[in-house]
N, C-alpha and C positions, 0 to 999 in steps of 0.2 A: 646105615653105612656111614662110616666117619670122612668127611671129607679135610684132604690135607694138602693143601700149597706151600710147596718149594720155589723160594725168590732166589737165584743164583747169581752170581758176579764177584768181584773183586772188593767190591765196597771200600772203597782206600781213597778218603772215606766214606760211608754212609753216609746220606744226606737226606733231607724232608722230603726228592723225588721220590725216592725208593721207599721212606716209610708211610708217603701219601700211595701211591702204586700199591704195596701188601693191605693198607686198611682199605680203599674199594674193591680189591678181590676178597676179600672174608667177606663185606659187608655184600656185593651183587653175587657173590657164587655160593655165598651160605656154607664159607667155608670153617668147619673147627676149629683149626688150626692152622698158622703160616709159619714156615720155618726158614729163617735167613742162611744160607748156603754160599759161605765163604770160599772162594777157590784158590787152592794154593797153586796149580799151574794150569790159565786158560787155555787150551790149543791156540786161540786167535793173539796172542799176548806172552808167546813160548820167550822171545827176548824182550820184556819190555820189563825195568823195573815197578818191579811193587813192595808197596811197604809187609814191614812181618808181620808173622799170621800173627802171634800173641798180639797187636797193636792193633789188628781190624778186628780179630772179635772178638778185643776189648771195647774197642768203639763200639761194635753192633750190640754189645750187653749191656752198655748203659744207655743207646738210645731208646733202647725198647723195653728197658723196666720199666715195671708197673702193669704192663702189659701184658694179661695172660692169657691171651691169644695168639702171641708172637713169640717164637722158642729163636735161639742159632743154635747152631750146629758146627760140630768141628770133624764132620766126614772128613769129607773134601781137604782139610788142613793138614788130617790125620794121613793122610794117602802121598806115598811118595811118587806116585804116578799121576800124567797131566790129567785133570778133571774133565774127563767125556761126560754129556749128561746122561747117557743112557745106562752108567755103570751108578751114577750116582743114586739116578731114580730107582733101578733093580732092588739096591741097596736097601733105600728106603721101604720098597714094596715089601721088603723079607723084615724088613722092622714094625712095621705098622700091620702087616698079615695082608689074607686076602679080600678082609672087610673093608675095608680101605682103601678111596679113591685117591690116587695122587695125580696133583694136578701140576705142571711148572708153567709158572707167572712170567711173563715176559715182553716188552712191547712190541710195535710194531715194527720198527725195522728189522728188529732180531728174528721177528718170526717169517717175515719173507722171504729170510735168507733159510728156513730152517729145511729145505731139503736139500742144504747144502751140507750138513752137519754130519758128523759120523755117526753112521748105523742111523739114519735119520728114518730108513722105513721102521724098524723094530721101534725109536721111537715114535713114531707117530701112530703105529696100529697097535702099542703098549700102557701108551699113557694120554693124559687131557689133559689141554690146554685152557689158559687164562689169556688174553691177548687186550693190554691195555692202548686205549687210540683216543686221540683227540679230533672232533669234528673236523672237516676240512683237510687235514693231514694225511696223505696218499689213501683218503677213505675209499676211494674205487681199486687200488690195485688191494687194497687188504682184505676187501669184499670177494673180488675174485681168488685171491690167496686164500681164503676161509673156505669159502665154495669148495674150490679146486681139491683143497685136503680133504675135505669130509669127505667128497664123491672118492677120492681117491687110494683114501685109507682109513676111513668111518672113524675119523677120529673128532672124540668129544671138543670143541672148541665153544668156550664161553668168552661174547666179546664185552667188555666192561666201555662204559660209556664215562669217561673218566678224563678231564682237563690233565694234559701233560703238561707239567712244571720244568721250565727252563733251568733246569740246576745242575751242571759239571763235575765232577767230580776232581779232574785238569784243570777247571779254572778256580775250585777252591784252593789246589794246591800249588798253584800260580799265585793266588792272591795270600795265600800263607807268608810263599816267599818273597812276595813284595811289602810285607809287612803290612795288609790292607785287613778290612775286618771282613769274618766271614760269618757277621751274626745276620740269622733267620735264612741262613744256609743249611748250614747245620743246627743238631739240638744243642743245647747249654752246654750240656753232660761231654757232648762229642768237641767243642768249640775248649771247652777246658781242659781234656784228656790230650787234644793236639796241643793245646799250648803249654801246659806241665811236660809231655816230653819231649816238646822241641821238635815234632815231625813237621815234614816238607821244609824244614829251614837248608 
């Protein structure tokens, strides 16, 4: 059975948290495949400016060449409707068949909120989760958030044992527009692609 993770978000822009975060889930979930999932309208983000989709995944395709364990994907971009994850995942399931584990990638805060989400039972008793946490970091309520879902709705959760990286994606585009540097923030590829079209200025 091919195992397949979905990293979701906005990435505006991608940065080394998000492409440290997809490479310890392939590498502790033994996953096939990661697929970056650009969203063109988050529910949590329905009025917040974001930059355009051709500019994020253009970013997310050169930070992850070379890489051929990391696909993106333009679902989500392609969809004129807000990005639910549960229509997103379905989606994939009818792409990949029934051989096919899909898993979505996600840290810790996001996922203690996640029976808050819509259709949150469907997804939680449809698909598996990845749950990235850094020692010490609300490590007791995430324990009991993990617990509490499996008993709850026997859903697969794999927790990765993984240092979280202090990296913004608001403060790179704050330090953009201060004219500051935002190298070993982002990669080369993404550091040059923002600076040839003049985004966050």
């Amino acid at each position: 059975m091919k195992k397949i993770g979905i990293l979701g978000g906005t990435f505006d822009p991608i940065h080394w948290g998000h492409l440290v975060l997809a490479e310890h889930a392939k590498e502790e979930a033994g996953l096939d495949q990661v697929i970056f999932m650009p969203a063109m309208i988050q529910p949590f983000k329905i009025n917040k400016k974001v930059t355009s989709s051709r500019d994020r995944y253009e970013m997310i395709r050169r930070a992850i060449k070379g890489n051929n364990s990391f696909k993106v994907s333009s679902k989500e971009l392609d969809s004129p409707n807000i990005s639910y994850t549960i229509n997103t995942l379905r989606s994939c399931r009818d792409d990949f068949g029934i051989s096919s584990e899909i898993f979505f990638i996600m840290g810790t805060d996001t996922f203690l909120d996640i029976e808050k989400w819509y259709k949150s039972k469907e997804l939680l008793t449809e698909f598996s989760f990845i749950v990235g946490y850094r020692p010490g970091y609300k490590e007791d309520e995430l324990l009991n958030c993990i617990e509490h879902i499996r008993e709850k709705y026997n859903t697969n959760i794999i927790q990765l044992n993984n240092r979280r990286i202090e990296i913004s994606s608001t403060d790179i585009k704050e330090r953009v527009k201060n004219r500051k540097s935002i190298r070993y923030l982002v990669s080369k590829e993404v550091e040059e692609y923002i600076n040839d079209s003049k985004l966050y200025l």
